[in-house]
Structures are given as C-alpha cells and as structure tokens.
C-alpha positions in Angstrom: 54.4 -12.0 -72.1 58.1 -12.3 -71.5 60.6 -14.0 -69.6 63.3 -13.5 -67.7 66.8 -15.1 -66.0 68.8 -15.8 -62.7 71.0 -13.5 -61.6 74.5 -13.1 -61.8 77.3 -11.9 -59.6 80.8 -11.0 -61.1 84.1 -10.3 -60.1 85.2 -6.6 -60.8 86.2 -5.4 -64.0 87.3 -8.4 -66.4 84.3 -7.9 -68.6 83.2 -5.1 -71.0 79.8 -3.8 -70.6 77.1 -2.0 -72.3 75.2 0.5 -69.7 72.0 0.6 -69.9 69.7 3.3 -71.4 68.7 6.7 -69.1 65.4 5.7 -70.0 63.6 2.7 -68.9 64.9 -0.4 -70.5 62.2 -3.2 -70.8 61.8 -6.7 -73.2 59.9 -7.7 -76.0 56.6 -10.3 -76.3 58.4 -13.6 -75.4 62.4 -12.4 -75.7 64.3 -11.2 -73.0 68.0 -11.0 -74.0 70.4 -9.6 -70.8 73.8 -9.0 -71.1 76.2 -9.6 -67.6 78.9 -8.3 -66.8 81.7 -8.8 -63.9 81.5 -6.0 -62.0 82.6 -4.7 -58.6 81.4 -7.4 -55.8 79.7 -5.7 -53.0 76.1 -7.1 -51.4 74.7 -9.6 -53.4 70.7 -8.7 -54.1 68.0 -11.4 -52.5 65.3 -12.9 -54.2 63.2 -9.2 -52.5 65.3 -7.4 -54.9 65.5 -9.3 -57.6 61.6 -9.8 -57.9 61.2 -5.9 -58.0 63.3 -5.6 -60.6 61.5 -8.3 -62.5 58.3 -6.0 -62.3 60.4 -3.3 -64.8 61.7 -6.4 -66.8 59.1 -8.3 -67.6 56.7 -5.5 -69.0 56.5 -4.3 -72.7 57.0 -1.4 -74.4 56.7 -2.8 -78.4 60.3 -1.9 -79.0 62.8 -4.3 -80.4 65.0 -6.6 -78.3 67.4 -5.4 -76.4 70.7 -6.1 -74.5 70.6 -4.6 -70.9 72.5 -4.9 -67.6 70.9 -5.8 -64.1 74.0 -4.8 -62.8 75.0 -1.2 -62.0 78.2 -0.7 -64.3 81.6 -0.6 -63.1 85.3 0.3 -64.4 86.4 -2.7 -66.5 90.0 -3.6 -67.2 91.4 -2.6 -70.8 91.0 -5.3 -73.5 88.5 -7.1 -71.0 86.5 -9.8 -73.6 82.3 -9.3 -73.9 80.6 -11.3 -72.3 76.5 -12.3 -73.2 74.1 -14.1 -71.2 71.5 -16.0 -73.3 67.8 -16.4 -72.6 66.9 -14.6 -76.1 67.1 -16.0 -79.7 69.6 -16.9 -82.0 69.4 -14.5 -84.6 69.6 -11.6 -82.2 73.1 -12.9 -80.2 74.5 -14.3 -84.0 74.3 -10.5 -85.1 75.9 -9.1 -81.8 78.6 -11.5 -81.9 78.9 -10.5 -85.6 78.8 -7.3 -84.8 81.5 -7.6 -82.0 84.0 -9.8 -84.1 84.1 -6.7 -86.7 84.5 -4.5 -83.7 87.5 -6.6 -81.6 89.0 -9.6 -83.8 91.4 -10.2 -81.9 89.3 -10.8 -78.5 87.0 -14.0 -77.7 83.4 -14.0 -77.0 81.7 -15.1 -73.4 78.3 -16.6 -74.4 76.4 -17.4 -71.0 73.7 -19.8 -71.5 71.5 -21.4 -68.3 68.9 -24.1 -69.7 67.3 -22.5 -72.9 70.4 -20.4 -73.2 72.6 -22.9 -73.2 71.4 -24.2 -76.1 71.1 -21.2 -77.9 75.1 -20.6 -77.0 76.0 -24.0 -78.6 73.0 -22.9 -81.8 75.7 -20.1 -82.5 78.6 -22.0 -81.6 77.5 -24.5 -84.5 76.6 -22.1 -87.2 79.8 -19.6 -86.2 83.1 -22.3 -86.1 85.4 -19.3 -87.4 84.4 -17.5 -84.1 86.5 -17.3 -81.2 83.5 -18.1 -78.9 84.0 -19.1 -75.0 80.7 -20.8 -74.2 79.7 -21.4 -70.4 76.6 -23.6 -70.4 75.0 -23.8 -66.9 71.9 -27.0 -66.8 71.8 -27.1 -70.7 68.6 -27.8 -71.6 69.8 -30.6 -74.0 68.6 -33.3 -72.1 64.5 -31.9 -72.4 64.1 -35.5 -73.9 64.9 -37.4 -71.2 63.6 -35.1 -68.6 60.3 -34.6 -66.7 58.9 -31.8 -68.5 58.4 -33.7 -71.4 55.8 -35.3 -69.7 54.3 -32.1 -68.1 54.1 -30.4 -71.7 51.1 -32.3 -73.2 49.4 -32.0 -69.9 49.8 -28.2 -69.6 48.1 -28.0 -73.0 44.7 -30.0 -71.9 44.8 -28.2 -68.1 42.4 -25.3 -67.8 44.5 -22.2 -67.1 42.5 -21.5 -63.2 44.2 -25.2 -62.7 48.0 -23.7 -63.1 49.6 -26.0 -60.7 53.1 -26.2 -62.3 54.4 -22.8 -60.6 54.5 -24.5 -57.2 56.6 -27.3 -59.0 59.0 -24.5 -60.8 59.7 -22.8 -57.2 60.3 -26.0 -55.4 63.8 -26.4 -57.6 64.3 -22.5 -57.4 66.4 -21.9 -54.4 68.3 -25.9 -54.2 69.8 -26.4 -50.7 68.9 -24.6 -47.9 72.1 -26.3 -45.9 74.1 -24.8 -48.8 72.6 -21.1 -49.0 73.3 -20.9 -45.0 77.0 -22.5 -45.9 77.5 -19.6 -48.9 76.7 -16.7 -46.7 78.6 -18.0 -43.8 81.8 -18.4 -46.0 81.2 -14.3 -46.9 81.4 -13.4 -43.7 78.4 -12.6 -42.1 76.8 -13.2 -39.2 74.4 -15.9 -37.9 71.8 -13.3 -37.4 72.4 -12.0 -40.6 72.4 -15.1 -42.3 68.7 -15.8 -40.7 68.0 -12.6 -41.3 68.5 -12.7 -45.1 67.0 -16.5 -45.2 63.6 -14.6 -43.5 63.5 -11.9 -45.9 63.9 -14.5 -48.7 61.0 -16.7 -47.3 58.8 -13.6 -47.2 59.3 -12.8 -49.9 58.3 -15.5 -52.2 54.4 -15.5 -51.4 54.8 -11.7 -51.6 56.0 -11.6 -55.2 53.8 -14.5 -56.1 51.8 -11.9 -58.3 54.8 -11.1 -60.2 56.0 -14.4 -60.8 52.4 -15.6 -62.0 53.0 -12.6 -64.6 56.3 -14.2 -65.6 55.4 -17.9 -66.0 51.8 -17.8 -66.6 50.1 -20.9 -68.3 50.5 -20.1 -71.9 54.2 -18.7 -70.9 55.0 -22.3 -69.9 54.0 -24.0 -72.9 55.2 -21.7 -75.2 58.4 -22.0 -73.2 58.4 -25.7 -72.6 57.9 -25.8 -76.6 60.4 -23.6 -76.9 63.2 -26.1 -74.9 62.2 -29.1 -77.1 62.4 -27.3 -80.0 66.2 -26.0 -79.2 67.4 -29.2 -77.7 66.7 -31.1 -81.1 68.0 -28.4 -83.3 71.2 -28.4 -81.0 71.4 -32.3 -80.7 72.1 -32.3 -84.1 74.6 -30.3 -84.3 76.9 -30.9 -81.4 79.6 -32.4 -84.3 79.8 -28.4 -85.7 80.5 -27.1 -82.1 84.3 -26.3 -82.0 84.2 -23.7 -79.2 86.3 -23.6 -75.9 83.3 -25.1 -73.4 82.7 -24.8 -69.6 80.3 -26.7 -68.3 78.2 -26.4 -64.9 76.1 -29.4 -64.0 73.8 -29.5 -60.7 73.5 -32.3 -58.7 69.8 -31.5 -57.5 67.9 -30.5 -60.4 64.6 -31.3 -60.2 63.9 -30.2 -64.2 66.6 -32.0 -66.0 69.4 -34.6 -65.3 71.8 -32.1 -65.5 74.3 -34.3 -64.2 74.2 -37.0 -66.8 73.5 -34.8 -69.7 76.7 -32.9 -68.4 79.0 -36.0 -68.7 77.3 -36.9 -72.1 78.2 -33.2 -73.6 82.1 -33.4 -71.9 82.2 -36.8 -74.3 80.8 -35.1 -77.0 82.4 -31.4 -77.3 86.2 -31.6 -78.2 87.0 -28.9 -76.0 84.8 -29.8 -73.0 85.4 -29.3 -69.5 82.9 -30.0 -66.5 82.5 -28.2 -62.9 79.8 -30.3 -60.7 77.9 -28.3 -58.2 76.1 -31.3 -56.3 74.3 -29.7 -54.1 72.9 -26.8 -56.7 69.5 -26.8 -57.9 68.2 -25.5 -61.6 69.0 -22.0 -61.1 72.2 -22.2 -60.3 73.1 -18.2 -60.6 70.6 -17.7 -58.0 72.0 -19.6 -55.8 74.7 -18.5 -52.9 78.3 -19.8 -53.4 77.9 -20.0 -56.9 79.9 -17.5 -58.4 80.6 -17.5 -62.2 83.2 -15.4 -62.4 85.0 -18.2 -59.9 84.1 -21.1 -62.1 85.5 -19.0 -65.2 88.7 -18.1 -63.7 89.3 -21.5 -61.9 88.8 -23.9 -64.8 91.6 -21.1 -66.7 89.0 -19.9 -69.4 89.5 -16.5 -68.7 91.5 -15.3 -71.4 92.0 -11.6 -73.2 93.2 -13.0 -76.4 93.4 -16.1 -79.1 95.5 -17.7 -75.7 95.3 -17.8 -72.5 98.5 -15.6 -70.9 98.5 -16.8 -67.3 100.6 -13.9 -66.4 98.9 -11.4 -68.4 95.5 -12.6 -68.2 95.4 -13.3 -64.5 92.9 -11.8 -62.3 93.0 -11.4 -58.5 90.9 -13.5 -56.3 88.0 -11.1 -55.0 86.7 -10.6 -51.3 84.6 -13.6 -51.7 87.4 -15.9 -52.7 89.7 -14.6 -50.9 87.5 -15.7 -47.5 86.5 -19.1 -49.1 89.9 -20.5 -49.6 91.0 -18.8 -46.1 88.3 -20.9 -44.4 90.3 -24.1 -45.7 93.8 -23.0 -45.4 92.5 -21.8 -41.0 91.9 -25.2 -40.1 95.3 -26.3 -41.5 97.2 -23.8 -39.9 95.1 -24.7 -36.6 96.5 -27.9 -36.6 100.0 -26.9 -38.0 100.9 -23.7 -36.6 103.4 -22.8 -39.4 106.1 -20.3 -39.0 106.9 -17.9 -41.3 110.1 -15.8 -41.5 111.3 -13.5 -44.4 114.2 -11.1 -44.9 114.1 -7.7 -45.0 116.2 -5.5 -47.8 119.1 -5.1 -44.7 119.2 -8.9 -44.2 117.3 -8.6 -41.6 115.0 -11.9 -40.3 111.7 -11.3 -38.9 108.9 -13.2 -38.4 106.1 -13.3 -40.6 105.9 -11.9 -44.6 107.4 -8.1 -43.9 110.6 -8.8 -45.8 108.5 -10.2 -49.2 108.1 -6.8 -51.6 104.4 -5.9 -51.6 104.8 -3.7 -55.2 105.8 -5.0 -58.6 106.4 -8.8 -60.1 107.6 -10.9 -57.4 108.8 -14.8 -58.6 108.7 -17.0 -55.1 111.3 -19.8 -56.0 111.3 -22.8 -54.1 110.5 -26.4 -53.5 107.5 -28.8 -52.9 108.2 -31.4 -49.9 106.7 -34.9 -49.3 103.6 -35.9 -51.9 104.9 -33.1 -54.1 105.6 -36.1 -56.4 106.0 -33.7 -59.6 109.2 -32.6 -58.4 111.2 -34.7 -55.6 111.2 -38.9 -55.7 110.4 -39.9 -52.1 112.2 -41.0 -49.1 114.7 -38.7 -49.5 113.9 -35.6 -47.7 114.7 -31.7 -48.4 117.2 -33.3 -51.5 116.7 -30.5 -54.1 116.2 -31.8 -58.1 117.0 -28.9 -60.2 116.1 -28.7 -64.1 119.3 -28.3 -65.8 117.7 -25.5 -67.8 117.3 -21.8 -66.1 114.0 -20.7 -67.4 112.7 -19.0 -64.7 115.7 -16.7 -64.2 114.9 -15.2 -67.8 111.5 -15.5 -67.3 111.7 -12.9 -64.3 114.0 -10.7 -66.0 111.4 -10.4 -69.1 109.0 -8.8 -66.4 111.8 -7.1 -63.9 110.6 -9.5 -61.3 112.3 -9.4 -57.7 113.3 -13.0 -56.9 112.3 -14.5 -53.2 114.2 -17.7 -52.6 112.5 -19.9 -50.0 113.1 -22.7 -48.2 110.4 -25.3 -45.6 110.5 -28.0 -43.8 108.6 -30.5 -41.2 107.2 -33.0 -43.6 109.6 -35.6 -41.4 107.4 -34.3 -38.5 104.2 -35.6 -40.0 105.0 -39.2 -41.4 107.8 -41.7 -42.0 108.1 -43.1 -45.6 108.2 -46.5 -45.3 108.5 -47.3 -49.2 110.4 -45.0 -51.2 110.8 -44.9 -55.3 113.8 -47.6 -55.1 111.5 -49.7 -52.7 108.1 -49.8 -54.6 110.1 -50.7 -58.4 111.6 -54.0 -56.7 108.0 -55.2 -55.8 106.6 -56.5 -59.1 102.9 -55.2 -58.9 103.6 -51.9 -57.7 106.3 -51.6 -60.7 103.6 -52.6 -62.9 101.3 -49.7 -61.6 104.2 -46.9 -61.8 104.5 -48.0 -65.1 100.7 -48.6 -66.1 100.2 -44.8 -64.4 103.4 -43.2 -65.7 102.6 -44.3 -69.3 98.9 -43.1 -68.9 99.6 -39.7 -68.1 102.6 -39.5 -70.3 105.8 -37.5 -70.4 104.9 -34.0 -68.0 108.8 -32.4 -69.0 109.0 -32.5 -72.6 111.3 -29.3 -72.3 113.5 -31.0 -69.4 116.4 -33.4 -69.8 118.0 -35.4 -67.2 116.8 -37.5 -64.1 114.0 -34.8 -63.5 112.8 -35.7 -66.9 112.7 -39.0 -66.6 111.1 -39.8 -62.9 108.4 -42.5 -63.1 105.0 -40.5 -61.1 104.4 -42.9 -58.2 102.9 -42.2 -55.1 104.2 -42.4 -51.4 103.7 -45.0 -49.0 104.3 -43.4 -45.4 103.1 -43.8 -41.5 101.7 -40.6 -40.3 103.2 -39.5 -36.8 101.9 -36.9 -34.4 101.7 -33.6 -36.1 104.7 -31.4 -35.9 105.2 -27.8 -37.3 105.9 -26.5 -40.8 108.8 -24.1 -41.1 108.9 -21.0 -43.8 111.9 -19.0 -44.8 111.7 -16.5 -47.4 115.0 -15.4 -48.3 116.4 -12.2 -49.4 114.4 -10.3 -52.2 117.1 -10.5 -55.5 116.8 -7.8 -58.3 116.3 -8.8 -61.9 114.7 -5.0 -62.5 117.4 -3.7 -65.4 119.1 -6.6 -66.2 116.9 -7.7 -69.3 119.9 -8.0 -71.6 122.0 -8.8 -69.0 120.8 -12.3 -68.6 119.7 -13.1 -71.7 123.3 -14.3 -71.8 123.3 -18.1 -70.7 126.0 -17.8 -68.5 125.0 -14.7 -66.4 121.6 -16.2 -66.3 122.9 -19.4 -65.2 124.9 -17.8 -62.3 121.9 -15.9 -61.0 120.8 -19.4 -61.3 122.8 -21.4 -59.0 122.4 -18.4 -56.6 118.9 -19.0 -56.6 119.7 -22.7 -55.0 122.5 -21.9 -53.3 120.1 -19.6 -51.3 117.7 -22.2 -50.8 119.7 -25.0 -49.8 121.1 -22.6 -46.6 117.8 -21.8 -46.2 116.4 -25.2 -45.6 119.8 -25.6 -43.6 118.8 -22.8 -41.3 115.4 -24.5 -40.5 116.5 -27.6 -39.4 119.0 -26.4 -37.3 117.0 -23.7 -35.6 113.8 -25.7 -35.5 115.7 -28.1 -32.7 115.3 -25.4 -30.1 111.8 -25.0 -30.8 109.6 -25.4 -27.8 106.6 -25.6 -29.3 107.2 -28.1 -32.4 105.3 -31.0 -30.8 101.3 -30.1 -31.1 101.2 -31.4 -27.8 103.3 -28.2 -26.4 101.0 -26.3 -28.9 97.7 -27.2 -27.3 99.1 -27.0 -23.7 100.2 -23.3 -25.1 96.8 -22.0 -26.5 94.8 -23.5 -23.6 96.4 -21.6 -20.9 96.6 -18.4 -23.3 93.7 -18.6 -25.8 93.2 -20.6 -29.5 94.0 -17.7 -31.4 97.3 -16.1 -29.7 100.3 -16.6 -31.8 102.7 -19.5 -30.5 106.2 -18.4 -29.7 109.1 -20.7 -31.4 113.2 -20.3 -31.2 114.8 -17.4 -30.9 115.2 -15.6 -34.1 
C-alpha cells in the first residue's frame, strides 16, 4: 500500500531541488515523502495527468523512503532555501532537515504540510526550536477530533471491504468549487472552450482512473490512514507550546473532512508567529485546486526569505505570468472607469505619453505621493499638500544600490469626491475624537524613526461625497542618477540637496497636471463614454495637448 499527495505548482526558481533518479523512483509500504519545488510555470497538469503518474507512485519497489520531485526540474536562483512537502514520517524529514542545517546554516527550511503533513511539519517544528524552519500548513489535520472522520473510523473497521463506500465520500471534497476552477483558468488566460475543454477532460477522467485511486485509498489504506491522523493530531496538540517556527497558514472554507476554518483561527491564537490566508471557496485539497498557487500565498504573506531575515529588496521575487494576469484583471476594470494618463520623461526632457521615459534596466526608486485615503501619509482635506519626513533616507537608500531616481507627481482625487470633514473637523466632534484616539492608540506609533508633524498625525479616516468620476493624472519625472555617487551622499548635506530636488520635482510636477488637465476634453467620464462608443471600448482616449 502507499499513499500519495496533491499537486503543486511553483513559481520559477526560488527553491532548491533534488532531481530525481534516472531510474524509476517509487515509495515504500505506507510512506510516500515528496519533495516540491518552484519551478518554471508553464501548463498546469489535470487530474488525467496527475492520476498517471500516481500509477508509478504508488507501486513498491522494497527500497527505503525517498524524496522525489513530480516536477520536471528547473534553474533555481542562488542561495534559494529547500523546501519539503510532508505526507511521510517524522523521523525521515527530522534527518533531512538535520542533514540540510549541517549543509546551509545560514538558510531556513520550507516544510509543506497539507492535512497529515501539516502535523508532521509542526512534530518537527516542536522537537527542532533551534531550527530556522518556515512551516506552511495547508487543512492541518489538528482538528481530526472534532471532525467527521472520527466518526467514520470505527465504522470503517466493522464494514466488510466489498462495502467500501467512503471513496465516493473522499472525491466529493476533492476538486471544491466548480464556479472557482472555471474562475482560476479564466484568470490564466484561456479560453471558454478551453476552459470546458479541460473541465471535460477532468470529468472523464475521474471514473477512468477509478482503478487507480481504489489502489491508493483502499479499505485498509483508510484506516491505517485515518489512525494515522488521530494519532498525529494528539501527539501535535500537545505540543503546540514547543512550536517556535515562522507559520503560514491556509484554511479552506469548504472542507468537507475537517473544520479547517475554525481549527485555523484556533492555531493563529495558539502559534506565536502565526499568520492565516482563508481560501473560502477551496475544498480539502487545496493544491489541487486552480487559483491556488503556493508560491503566491508564500510570497504575499512576505515569508519568502533567503536568510535569518527577510531582505525585501534582496529577497524579492517577480510576480509570474499567472500573477501578473490576476492582478491585471483588477487593476482593467479600474482603469475602465478611470482612464488614467500616464506621461514620463525621456533622458532629453522630452514628455511623452505613456511609461517610455521610466529606465527598463537596473534599480529604479519611484518617489512620490499617495492622494486622498492615503491616510499614512497626507491629513485630509487638503489636497496635493506634500508632508515630507525631515529625514532623507531614501536618497541614501538609492545610492547604496546605484538606483536611478523617478520623481512623480498625480492628481484627480478632487475629481472623484469632496471631503466634507477633514482632520481639524472630525477632532472638534467629541465621539469621533474619541475614535481617532481609541484607533490611533490601538495601532500605535507607525514612525518611530520620524520626528515632526508626520510623526505625530492621529490615523483617522475620511469623510467625503463621491462626485461623478473624473480622470487620474500621472507624471513621471525625469530619471536622476545616484549610480557612482555612493560616498558622495553619504554626506548629510549632499544627500539632503538631492533631497529637496527630489520634492522640488514633484511639486512642479503636480503643478503641471492641474494646469494642463483644464484643457482636457475628455476628463468628465461622460466625454469618455460618448468617446469609446462612437470609436470602440478599447481605443485609447485622447487628452490635452502634450
């Protein structure tokens, strides 16, 4: 017998891997232990491919246990972390990650865990506290207590095996949300018939591959297994006080074999360095599922990290092809409705729309400023007034790397609302002082580094009348050299002349917008609409001369 896992799909290159053997590479009687990897996205496999593979992986050939990839390998960045996923045992992953501490000190460990695994991950976790372990627990199966395969366990051992009914029940929490699936490939790009297409394939191929799966979770599989889960979630209960490790974790909304959900919360309250991502419309194999994407959930909650810290400069990772399109969905029905402009500078001075003039090689720092409900920076009701932190950070920050420096200014939040209480006008009404307060003195002090009025703004948030839209306004600035002047602006002075540059540049730029914005023809959506309907929805609207 063996088991075996979801897949996994990762972006490329920020994990090591181990390739897999020439020969054949199968797991022992009742351990499967895989190793991922993020590798280079391409075509996810279906649940056609994945079950052919399980035909290899779930046959024996007496040897010990293994880690293997079901991913073809790929280049991987330099100093990339390891990263294990855990359906195995303890002892087995306690010795790798032994074995990879000796080998990179210095780096931390990814243990993966999904139901069983996740347990295991927080087993090691508790018995290894001088570890630098990362552990990303998807549906821990923690909660086996308070689930409904408690109940099923006893009556699995009485049922004669030609009565194995349970299979049915495991498959019906397999694939979660069919509205979601369709929602996941539509995001990647593809095309209605290709999106039924792969949904067909996916439906055949379930009672095709029902052979294969009977030979994965056969009777005796499922208690040994279900034994298993109860087993590991009392060991790990009690000894969630030992876990120390840097936690991510992944709850499902529509579980049908544990309460993910709740058990989630109860595990953010109980791990020190918790945090929780909620997919709510995910079933119990979440890695299975489309639009679940690990890497993603790794790199957006910031636990991606190369070292002891996480180095957002040095340990960032672009977004992949994937991403990329998912947050492009969002951001095309904004600019639908906004039509921004954008305008940037060329090296001769020259203005031109779009982002031609922003350099496309090396470090680039984009200085600028956040407009209305940008509360972390500009007190309301007084629009486009710049706060600056008295302290020039930034300026040596982008000489450390030789950054080129983009100034930019916007504008046309006065187009979309009017602020009918400002700062000054909410702190003279006595309960909404008493909330600034309550929520200022909740969140605490978020410029410990800053002095000045910037450093001590109460947060509060705006109180405006939204008006027909208008149009947002972009103006990147000049590109300014910092490349070579390392030692150069290490000195406080040169660095703070660079500095008032920097704002001097984006205070004309905002200048230039409003001005040039008044012989815009098109800054009502009204004249907008009235444009794209007499020359199609996606042709670019004209604006002022530039």
């Amino acid at each position: 017998m063996a088991t075996t896992a979801g897949a996994c799909f990762f972006a490329a290159g920020s994990f090591q891997a181990f390739r897999p053997s020439p020969r054949r590479v199968a797991a022992t009687t009742k351990t499967t232990a895989r190793f991922a990897e993020m590798n280079v996205e391409g075509t996810r496999k279906g649940l056609r491919e994945y079950f052919e593979e399980s035909k290899v992986m779930i046959k024996s050939d007496g040897g010990p246990p293994r880690w293997f990839s079901p991913l073809e390998t790929g280049a991987r960045s330099h100093d990339s972390p390891l990263l294990l996923f855990l359906p195995g045992l303890i002892k087995l992953v306690e010795k790798t990650v032994r074995s990879e501490v000796k080998r990179s000190p210095n780096r931390p460990i990814y243990l993966v865990g999904e139901s069983l695994g996740a347990c295991i991950a927080l087993a090691v976790a508790s018995c290894n506290p001088d570890v630098d372990l990362v552990l990303i627990l998807a549906n821990p199966a923690t909660s086996f207590s308070k689930s409904q395969l408690q109940t099923v366990l006893p009556l699995l051992e009485v049922i004669p095996d030609h009565f194995h009914l349970t299979l049915r029940y495991v498959l019906s929490s397999l694939t979660g949300d069919l509205l979601k699936r369709v929602s996941g490939i539509l995001v990647r790009g593809q095309t209605l018939q290709q999106t039924v297409g792969g949904l067909c394939q996916d439906s055949v191929a379930l009672p095709l591959y029902l052979s294969v799966l009977t030979d994965i979770l056969p009777q005796e599989t499922l208690i040994w297994k279900l034994q298993m889960l109860k087993t590991a979630s009392t060991f790990v209960n009690a000894r969630l006080h030992a876990v120390e490790a840097q936690t991510l974790i992944l709850s499902s909304g529509r579980d049908q074999l544990l309460p993910s959900l709740e058990e989630g919360e109860r595990l953010f309250h109980a791990l020190p360095n918790g945090e929780i991502r909620r997919a709510g419309d995910s079933g119990h194999f979440l890695f299975l599922e489309d639009g679940i994407d690990l890497a993603s959930a790794i790199k957006g909650s910031y636990f991606y990290r190369r070292g002891k810290y996480l180095d957002c400069v040095s340990d960032y990772v672009p977004l992949t092809p994937s991403e990329f399109n998912k947050l492009n969905l969002i951001l095309s029905y904004i600019e639908q409705m906004f039509s921004p402009l954008t305008l940037s500078t060329l090296e001769d001075g020259m203005i031109v729309r779009g982002l031609g003039g922003i350099p496309m090689e090396g470090p680039v720092l984009i200085v600028g400023y956040h407009m209305l409900l940008g509360i972390e920076l500009i007190p309301l009701g007084e629009e486009y007034k710049l706060f600056w932190p008295e302290q020039s950070e930034f300026i040596r920050m982008a000489a450390r790397f030789g950054a080129k420096i983009v100034p930019f200014g916007v504008v046309g939040e006065d187009d979309f609302g009017d602020v009918l209480l400002d700062y000054d006008d909410q702190i003279k009404i006595p309960f909404m002082k008493s909330i600034i307060e309550e929520f200022t003195n909740s969140v605490g002090n978020l410029r410990t580094e800053t002095r000045g009025e910037v450093a001590n703004q109460d947060l509060h948030f705006p109180m405006f009348l939204p008006k027909v839209p208008g149009r947002f306004y972009y103006y990147f600035g000049k590109p300014i050299e910092t490349e070579g002047r390392k030692q150069e602006l290490r000195d406080k002075g040169k660095a703070h002349e660079l500095y008032l540059q920097v704002q001097d540049e984006i205070e004309k730029n905002i200048a230039f917008l409003k001005e040039k914005r008044e012989k815009d023809p098109y800054r009502s959506v009204l004249s907008r609409l009235a444009y794209q309907a007499a020359h199609g929805v996606t042709s670019e609207i004209p604006t002022f001369e530039i």
